[in-house]
Backbone as CSV, one residue per row, in Angstrom:
resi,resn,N_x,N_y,N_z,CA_x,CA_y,CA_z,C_x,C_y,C_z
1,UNK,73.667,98.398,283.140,74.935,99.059,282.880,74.876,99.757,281.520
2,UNK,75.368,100.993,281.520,75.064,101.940,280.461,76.832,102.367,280.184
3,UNK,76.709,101.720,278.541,77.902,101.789,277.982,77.778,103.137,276.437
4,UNK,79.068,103.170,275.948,79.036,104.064,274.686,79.540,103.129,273.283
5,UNK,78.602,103.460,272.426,79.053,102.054,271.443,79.899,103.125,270.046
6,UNK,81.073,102.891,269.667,82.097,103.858,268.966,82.396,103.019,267.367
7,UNK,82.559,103.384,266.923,83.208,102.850,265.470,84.454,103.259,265.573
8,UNK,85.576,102.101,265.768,87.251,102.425,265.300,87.097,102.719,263.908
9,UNK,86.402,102.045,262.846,86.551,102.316,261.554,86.342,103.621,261.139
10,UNK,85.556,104.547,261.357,85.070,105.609,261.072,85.326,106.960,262.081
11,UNK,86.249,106.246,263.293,86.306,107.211,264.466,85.135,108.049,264.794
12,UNK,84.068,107.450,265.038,82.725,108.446,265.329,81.732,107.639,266.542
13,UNK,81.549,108.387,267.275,80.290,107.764,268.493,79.044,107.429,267.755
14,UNK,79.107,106.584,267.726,77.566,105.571,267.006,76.014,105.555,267.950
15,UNK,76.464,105.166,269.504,75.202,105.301,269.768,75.613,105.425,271.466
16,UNK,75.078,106.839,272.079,75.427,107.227,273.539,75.287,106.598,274.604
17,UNK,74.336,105.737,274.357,73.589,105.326,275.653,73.146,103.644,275.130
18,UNK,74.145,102.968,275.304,74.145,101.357,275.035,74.148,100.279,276.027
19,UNK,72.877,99.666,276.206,72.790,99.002,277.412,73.181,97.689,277.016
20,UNK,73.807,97.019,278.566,74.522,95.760,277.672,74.004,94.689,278.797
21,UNK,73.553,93.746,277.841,72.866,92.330,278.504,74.118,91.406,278.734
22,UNK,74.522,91.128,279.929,75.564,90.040,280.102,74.832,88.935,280.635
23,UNK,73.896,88.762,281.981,73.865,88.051,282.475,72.134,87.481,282.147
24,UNK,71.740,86.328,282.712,70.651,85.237,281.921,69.537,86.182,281.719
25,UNK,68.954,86.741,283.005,67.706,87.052,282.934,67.241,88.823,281.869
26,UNK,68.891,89.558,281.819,68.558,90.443,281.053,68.996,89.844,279.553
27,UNK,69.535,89.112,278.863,69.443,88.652,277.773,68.498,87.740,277.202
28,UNK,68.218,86.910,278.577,66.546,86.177,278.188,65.716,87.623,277.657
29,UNK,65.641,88.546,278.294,63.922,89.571,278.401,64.715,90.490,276.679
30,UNK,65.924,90.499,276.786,66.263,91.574,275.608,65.344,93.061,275.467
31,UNK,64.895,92.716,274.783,63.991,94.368,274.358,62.169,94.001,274.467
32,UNK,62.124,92.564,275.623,60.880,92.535,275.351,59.930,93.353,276.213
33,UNK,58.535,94.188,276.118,58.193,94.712,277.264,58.200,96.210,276.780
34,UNK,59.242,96.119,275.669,59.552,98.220,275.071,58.504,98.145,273.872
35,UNK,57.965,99.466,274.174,57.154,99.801,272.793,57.654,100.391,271.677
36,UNK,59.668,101.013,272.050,60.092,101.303,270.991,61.271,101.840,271.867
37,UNK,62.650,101.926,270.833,63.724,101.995,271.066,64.286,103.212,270.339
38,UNK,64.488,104.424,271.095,65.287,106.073,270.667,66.186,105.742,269.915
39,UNK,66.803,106.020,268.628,67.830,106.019,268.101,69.422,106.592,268.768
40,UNK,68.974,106.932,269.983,70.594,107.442,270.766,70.945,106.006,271.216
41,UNK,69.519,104.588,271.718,70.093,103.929,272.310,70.077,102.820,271.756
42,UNK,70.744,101.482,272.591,70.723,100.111,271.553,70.952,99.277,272.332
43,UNK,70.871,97.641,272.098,70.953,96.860,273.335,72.465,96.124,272.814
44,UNK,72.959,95.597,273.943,74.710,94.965,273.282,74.268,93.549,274.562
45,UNK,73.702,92.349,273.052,73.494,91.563,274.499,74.693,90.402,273.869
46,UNK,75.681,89.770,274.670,76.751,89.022,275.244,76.304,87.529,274.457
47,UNK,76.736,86.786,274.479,76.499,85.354,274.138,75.456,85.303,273.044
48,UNK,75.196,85.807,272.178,74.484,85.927,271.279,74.687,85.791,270.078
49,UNK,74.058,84.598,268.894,74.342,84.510,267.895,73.346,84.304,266.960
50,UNK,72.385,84.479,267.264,71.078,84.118,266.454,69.735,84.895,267.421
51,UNK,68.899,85.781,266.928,67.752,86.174,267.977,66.485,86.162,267.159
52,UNK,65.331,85.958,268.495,63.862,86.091,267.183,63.443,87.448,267.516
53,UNK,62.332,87.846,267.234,61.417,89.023,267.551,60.037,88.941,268.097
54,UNK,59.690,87.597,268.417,58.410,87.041,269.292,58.279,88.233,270.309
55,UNK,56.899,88.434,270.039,56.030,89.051,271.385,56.564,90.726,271.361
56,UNK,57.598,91.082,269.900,58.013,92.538,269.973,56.724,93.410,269.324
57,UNK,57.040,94.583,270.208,56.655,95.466,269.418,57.014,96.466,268.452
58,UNK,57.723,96.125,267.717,58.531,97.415,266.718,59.790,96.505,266.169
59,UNK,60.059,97.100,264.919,61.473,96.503,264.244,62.490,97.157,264.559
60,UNK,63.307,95.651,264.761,64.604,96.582,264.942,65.838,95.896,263.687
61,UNK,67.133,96.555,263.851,68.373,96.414,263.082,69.124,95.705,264.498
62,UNK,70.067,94.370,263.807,70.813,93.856,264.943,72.231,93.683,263.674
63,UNK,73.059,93.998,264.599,74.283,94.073,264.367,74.757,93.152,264.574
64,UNK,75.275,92.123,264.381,76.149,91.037,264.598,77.879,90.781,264.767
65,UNK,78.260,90.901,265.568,80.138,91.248,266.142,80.202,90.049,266.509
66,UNK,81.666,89.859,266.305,82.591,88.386,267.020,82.967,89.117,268.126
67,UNK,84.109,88.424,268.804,84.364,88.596,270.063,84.861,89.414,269.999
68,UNK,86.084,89.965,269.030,86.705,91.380,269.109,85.881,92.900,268.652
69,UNK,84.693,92.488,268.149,83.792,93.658,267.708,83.746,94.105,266.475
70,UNK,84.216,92.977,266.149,84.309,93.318,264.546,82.907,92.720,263.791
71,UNK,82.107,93.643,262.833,80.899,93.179,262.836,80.780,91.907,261.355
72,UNK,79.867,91.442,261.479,80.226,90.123,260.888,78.937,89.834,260.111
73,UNK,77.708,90.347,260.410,76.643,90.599,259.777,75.695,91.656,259.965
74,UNK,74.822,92.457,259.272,74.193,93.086,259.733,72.330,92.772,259.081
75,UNK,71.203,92.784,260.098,70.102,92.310,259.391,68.910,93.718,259.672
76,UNK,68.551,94.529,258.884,68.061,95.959,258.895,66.318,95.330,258.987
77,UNK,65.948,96.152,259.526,64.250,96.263,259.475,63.991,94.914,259.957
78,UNK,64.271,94.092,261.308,63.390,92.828,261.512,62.471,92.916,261.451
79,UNK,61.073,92.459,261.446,60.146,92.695,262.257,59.806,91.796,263.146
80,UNK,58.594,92.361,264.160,58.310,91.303,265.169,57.104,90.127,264.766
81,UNK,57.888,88.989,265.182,57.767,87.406,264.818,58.274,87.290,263.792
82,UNK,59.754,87.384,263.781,60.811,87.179,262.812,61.577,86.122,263.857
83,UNK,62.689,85.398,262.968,63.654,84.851,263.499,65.083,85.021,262.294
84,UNK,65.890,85.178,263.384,67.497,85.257,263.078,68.234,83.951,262.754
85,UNK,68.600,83.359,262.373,69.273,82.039,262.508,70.660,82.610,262.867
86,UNK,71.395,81.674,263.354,72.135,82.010,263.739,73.503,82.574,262.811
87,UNK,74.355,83.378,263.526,75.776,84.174,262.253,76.977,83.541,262.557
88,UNK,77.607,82.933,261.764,78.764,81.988,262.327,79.568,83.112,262.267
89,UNK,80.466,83.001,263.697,81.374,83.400,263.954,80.969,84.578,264.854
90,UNK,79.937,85.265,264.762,79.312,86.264,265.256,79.782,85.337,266.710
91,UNK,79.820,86.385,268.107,79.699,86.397,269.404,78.809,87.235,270.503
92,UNK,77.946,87.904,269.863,77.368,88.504,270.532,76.059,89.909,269.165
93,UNK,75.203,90.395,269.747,74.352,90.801,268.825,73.938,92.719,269.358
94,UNK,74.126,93.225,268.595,73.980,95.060,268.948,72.413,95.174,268.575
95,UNK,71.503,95.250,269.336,69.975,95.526,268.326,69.724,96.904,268.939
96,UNK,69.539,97.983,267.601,69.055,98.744,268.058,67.479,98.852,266.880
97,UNK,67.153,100.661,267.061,66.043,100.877,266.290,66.323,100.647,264.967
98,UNK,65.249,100.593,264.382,64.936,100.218,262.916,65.174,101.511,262.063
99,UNK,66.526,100.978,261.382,67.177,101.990,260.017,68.254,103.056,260.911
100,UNK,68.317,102.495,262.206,69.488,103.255,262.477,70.890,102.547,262.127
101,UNK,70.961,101.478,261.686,72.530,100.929,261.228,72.545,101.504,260.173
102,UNK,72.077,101.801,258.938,71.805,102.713,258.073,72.504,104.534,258.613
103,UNK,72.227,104.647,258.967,71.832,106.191,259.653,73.139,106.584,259.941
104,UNK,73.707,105.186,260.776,75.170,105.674,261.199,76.043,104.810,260.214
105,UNK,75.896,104.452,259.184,76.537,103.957,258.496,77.671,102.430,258.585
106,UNK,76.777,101.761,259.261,77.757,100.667,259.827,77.444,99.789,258.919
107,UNK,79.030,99.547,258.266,79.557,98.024,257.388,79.697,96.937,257.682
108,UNK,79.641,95.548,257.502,80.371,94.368,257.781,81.602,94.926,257.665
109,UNK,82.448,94.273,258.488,83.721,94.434,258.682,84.362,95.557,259.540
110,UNK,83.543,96.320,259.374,83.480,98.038,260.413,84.143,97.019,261.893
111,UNK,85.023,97.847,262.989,86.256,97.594,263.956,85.237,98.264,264.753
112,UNK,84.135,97.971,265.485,83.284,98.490,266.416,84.141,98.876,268.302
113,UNK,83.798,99.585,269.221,84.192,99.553,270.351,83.408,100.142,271.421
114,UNK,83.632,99.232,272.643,82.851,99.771,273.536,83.236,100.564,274.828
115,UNK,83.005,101.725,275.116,83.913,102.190,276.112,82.759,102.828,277.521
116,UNK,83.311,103.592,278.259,82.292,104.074,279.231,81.699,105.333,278.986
């Protein structure tokens, strides 16, 4: 399922083409398997509060949102065989490419939204 990921804070389309992990087997696999991730797109995976980077190929930026989308941490440049511990309060995790949270300018606290 291919969503649009928006900033209420800034009123601006952040990233066009946002695929979103709800259910086990696409949030188990996340981004594993990609040799690299376009800056138009990003993954929005559901139940998520802590992620590693085992077995990746390429760094990415993960965004960290509570349940209303409000972002709550942000961790720039992972690399792969990194680990996340987990973000209290966080509900779910935005990972896209590396230095694009930068790029589009996203704050802690930034009012994120997801639409079609």
């Amino acid at each position: 399922m291919m969503a649009v990921l928006e900033s209420k804070t800034t009123n601006q389309k952040l990233v066009p083409n946002l695929e979103v992990a709800k259910d086990f087997w696409s949030r188990g696999k996340g981004l594993l398997g990609r040799k690299d991730l376009p800056e138009s797109q990003a993954l929005w995976i559901h139940r998520c509060n802590s992620i590693h980077t085992c077995f990746m190929q390429f760094s990415i930026d993960c965004v960290f949102v509570d349940k209303n989308l409000k972002v709550k941490a942000i961790y720039q440049d992972v690399k792969p065989w990194r680990l996340v511990l987990p973000v209290w309060g966080a509900s779910s995790v935005i990972e896209m490419a590396s230095g694009t949270s930068s790029k589009l300018k996203i704050n802690v606290g930034d009012q994120l939204y997801v639409g079609a």
